[in-house]
Backbone bond lengths (Angstrom), bond angles and torsions (degrees), N, CA, C in turn:
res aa  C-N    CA-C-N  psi(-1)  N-CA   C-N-CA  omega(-1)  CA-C   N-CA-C  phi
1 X - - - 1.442 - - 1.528 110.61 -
2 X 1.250 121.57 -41.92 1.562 122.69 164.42 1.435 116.54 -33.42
3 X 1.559 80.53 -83.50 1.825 88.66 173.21 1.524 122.40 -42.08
4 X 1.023 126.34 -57.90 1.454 110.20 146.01 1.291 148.37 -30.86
5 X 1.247 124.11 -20.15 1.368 155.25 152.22 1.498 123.63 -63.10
6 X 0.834 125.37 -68.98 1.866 152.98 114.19 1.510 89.47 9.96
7 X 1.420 102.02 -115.93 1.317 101.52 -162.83 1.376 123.38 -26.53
8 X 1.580 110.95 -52.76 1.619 121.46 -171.40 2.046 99.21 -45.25
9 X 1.436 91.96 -59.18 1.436 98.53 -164.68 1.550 116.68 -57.94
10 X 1.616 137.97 -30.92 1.147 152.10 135.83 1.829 109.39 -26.71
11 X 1.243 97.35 -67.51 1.591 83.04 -169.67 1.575 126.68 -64.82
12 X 2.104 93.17 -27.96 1.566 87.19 -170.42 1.689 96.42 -79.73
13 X 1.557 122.69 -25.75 1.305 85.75 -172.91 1.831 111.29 -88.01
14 X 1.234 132.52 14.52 1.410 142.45 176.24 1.792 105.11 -70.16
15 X 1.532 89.27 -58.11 1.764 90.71 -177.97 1.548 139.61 -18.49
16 X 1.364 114.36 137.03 1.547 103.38 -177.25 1.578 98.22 -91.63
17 X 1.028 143.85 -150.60 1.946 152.13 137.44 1.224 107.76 -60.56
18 X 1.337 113.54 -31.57 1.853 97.39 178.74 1.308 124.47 -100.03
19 X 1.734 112.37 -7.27 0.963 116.84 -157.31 2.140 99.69 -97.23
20 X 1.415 98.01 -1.93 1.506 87.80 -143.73 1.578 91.41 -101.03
21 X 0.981 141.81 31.77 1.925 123.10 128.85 1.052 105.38 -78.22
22 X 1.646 127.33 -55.54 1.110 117.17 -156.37 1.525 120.49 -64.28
23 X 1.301 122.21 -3.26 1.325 154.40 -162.75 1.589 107.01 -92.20
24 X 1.883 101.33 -52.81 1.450 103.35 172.09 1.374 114.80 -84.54
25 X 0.945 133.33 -5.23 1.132 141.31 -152.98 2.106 94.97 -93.89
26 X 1.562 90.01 -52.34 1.789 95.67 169.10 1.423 126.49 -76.61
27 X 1.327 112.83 -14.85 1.356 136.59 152.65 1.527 115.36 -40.72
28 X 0.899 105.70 -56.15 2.005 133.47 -166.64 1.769 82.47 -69.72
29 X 1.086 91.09 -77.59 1.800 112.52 -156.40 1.740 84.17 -40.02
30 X 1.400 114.92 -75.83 1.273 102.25 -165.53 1.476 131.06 -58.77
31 X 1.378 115.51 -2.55 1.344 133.90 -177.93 1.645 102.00 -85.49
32 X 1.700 109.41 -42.79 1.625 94.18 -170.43 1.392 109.99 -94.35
33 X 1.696 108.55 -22.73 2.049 100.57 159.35 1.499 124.00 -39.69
34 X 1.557 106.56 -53.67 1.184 105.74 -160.74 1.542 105.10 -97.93
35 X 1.419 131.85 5.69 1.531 136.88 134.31 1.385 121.10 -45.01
36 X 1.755 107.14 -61.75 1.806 121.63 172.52 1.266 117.59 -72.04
37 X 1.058 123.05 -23.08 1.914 116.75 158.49 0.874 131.31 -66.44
38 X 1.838 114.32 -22.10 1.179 109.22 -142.57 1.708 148.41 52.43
39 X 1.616 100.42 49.65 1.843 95.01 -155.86 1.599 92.67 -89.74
40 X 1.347 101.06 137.97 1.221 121.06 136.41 1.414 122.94 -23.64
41 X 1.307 152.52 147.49 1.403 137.42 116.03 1.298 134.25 -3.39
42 X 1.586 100.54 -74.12 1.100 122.04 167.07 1.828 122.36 -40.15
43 X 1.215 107.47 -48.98 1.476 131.69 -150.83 1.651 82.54 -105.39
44 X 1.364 139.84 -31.60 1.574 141.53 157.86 1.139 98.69 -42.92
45 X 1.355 140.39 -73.83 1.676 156.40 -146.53 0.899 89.37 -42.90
46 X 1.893 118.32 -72.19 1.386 133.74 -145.62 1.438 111.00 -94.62
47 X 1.083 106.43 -13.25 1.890 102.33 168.99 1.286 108.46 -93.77
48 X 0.986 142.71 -59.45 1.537 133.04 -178.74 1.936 115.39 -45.51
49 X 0.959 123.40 -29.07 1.551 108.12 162.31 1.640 118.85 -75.49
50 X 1.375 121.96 -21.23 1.442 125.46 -165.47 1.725 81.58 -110.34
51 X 1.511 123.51 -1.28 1.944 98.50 168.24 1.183 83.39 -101.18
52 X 1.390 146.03 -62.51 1.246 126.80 -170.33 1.577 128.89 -42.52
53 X 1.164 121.57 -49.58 1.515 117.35 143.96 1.759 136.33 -17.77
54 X 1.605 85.66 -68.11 1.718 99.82 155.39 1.447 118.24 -32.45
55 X 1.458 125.23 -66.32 1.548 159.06 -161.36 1.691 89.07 -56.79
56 X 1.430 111.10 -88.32 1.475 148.96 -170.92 1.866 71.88 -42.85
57 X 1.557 152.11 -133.88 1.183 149.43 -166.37 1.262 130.63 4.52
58 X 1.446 116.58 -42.04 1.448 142.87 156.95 1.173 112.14 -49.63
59 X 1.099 115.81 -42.51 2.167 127.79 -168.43 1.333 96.58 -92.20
60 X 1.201 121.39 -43.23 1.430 105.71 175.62 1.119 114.25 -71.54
61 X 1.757 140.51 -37.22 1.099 124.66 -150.05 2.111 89.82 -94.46
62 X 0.875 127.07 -2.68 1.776 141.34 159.35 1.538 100.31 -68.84
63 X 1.594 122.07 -31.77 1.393 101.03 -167.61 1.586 97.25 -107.75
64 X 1.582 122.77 -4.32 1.471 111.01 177.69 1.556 114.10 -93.18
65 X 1.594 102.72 -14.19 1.757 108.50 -176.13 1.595 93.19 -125.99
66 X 1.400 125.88 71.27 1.446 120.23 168.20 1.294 113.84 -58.54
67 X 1.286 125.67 -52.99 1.566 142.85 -160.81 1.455 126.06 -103.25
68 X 1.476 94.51 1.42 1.687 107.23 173.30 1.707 99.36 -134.31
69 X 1.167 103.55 107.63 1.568 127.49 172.52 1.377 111.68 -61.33
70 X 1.598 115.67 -42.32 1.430 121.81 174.99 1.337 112.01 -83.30
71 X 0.988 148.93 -60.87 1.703 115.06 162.48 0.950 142.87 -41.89
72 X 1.877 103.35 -37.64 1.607 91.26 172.04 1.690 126.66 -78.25
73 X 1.724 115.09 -3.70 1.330 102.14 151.74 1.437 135.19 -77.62
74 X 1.531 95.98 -6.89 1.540 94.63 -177.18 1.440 98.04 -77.98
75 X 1.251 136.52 -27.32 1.318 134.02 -155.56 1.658 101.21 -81.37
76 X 1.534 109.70 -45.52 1.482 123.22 173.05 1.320 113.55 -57.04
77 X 1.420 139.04 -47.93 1.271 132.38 142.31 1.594 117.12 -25.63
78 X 0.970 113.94 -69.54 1.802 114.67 -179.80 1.576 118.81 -36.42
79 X 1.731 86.85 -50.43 1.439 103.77 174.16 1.571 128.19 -43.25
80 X 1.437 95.05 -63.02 1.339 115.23 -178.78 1.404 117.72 -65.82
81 X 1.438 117.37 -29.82 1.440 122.20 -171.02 1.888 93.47 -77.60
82 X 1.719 111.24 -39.43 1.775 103.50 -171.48 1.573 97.51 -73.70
83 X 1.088 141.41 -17.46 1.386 137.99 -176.86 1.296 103.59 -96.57
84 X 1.431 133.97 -27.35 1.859 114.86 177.99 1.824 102.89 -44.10
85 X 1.227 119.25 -39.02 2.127 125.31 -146.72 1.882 74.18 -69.76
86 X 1.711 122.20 -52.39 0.929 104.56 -156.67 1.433 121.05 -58.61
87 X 1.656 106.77 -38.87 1.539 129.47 -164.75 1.552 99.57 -58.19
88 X 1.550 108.95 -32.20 1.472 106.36 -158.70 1.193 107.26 -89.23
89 X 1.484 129.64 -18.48 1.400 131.79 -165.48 1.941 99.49 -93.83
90 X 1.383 117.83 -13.11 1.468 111.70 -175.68 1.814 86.54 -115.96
91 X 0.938 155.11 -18.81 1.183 153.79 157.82 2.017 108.56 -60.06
92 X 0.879 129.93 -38.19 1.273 140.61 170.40 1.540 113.60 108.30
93 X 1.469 95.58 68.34 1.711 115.25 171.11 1.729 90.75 54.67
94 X 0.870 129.23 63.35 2.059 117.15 -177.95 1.580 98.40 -127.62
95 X 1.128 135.39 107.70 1.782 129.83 170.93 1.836 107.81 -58.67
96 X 1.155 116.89 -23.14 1.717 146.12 -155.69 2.171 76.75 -76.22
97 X 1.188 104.64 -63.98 1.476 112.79 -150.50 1.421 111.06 -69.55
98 X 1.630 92.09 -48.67 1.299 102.69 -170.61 1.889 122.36 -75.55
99 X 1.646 96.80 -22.44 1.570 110.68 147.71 1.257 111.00 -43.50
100 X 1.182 125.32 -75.09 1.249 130.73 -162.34 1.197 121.50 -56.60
101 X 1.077 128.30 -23.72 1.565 147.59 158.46 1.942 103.71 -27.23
102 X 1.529 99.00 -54.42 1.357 112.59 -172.15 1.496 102.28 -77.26
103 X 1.292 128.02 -54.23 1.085 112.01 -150.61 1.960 93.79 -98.95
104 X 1.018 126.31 27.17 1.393 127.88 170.20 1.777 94.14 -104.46
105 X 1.548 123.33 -47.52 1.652 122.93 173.70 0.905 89.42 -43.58
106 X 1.454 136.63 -53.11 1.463 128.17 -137.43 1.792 108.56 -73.05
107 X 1.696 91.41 -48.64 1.558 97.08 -172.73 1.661 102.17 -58.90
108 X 1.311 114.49 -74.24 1.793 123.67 169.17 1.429 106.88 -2.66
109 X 1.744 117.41 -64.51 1.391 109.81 -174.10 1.940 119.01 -68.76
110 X 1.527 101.03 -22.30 1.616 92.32 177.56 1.150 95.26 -86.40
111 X 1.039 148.54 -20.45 1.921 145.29 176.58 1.421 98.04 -39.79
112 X 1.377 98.52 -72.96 1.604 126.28 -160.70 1.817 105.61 -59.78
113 X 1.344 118.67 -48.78 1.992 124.05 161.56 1.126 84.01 -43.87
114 X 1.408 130.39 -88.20 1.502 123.95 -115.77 1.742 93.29 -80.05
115 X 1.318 130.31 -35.94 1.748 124.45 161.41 1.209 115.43 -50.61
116 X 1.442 130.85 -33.80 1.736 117.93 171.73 1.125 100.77 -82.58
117 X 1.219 139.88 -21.97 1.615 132.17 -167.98 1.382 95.42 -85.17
118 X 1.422 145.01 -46.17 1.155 149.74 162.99 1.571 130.02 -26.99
119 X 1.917 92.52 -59.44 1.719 113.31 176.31 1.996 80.59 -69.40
120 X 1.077 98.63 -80.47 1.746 91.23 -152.55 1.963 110.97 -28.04
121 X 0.860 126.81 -16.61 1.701 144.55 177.92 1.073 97.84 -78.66
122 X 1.847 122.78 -53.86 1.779 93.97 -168.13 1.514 89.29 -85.56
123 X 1.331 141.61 -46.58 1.439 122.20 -178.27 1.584 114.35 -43.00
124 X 0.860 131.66 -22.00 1.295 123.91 171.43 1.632 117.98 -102.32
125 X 1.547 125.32 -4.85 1.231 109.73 156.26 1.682 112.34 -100.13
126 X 1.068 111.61 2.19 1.900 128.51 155.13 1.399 98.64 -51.15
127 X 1.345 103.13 -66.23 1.754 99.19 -151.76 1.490 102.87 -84.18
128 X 1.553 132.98 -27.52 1.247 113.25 168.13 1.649 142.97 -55.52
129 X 1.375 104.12 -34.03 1.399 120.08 153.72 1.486 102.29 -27.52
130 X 1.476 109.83 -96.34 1.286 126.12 -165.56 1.839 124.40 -53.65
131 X 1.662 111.15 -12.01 0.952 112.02 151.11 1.709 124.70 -68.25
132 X 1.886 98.78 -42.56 1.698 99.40 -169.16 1.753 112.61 -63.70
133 X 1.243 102.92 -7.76 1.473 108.21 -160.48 1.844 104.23 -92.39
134 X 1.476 101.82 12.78 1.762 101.98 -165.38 1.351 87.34 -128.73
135 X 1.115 128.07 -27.54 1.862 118.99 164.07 1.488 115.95 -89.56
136 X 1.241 113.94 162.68 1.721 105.92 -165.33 1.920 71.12 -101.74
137 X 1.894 73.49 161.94 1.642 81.86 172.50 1.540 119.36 -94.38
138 X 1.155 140.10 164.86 1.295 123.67 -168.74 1.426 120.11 -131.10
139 X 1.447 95.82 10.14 1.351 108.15 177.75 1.538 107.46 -94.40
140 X 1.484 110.29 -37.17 1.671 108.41 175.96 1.364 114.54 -87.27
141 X 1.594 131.38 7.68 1.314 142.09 172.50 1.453 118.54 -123.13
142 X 1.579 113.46 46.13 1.466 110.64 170.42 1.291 126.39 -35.34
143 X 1.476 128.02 117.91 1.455 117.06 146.45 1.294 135.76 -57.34
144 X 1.442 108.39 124.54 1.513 107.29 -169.67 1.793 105.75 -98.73
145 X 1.404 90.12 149.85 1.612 104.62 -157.04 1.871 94.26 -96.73
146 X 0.937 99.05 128.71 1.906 106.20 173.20 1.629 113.59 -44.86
147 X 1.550 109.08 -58.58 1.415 129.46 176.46 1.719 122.48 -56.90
148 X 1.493 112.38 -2.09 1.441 125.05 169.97 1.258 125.61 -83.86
149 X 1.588 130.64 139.63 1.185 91.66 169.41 2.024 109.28 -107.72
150 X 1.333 130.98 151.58 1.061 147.10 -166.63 1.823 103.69 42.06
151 X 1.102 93.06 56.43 1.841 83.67 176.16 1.784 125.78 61.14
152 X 1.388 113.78 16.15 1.528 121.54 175.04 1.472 131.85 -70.72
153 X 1.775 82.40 -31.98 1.737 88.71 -159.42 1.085 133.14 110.94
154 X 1.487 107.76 -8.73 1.788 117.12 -164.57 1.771 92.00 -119.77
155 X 1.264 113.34 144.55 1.638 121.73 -179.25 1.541 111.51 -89.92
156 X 1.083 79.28 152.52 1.545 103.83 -153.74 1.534 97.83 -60.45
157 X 1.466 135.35 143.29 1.743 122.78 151.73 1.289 120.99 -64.01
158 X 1.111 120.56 149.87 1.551 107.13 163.41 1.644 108.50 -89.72
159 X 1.240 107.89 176.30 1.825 118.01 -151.13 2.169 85.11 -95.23
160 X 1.190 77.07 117.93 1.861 88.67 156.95 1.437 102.88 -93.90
161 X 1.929 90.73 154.30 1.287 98.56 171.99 1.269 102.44 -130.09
């Protein structure tokens, strides 16, 4: 819990103005990894330079296969398979833990989509309101046509005599 403390307090007061979602954002992440692992202190120290590594490998292999989805999972596979020996040897030899490593990133990153996809939804049912309210509506203000008779739709006869 220190270390958690620590860190938080380092980064928020480190931050530049541009730097500081992306700041909380790793804040979070590293707060609910090392909640769902269960890390140690100890076992905190030494995993956070060999996950950041992980991270930092990941971004590159996203920036060498932008446009091919299938290599760059094959590469992320590679990745992940040369980093389980590491995960498992600072996790305490456990395949259980060091799994979880992956599939806890995994959950964290759909957390984090499905909350911007969320905010971006109410910001955009925010602003539609306040757009509909500056055009008249035109469904509850029919124009009525001269050539009708009582508002039907059907044209008028002219008068025999």
């Amino acid at each position: 819990m220190l270390l958690f403390l620590f860190i938080r307090v380092y980064f928020c007061h480190a931050q530049t103005p541009n730097e500081g979602d992306e700041n909380r954002v790793e804040v979070v992440k590293m707060a609910y990894i090392t909640r769902e692992l269960n890390l140690t202190p100890e076992e905190a120290q030494s995993f956070w330079p060999v996950y950041n590594n992980y991270v930092s490998e990941i971004k590159q292999a996203r920036s060498q296969y932008p446009n091919d989805e299938v290599k760059f999972e094959k590469k992320v596979v590679e990745i992940k398979e040369r980093y389980q020996g590491n995960f498992k040897k600072v996790l305490g030899n456990n395949n259980q833990r060091a799994n979880k490593v992956y599939t806890t990133d995994k959950q964290f990153n759909n957390t984090l989509r499905n909350e911007l996809r969320n905010r971006q939804q109410r910001q955009q049912n925010f602003q539609q309101p306040q757009q509909s309210q500056k055009q008249p509506n035109k469904a509850n203000n029919p124009v009525k046509n001269n050539n009708t008779k009582s508002g039907t739709g059907a044209p008028k006869k002219p008068h025999q005599r």
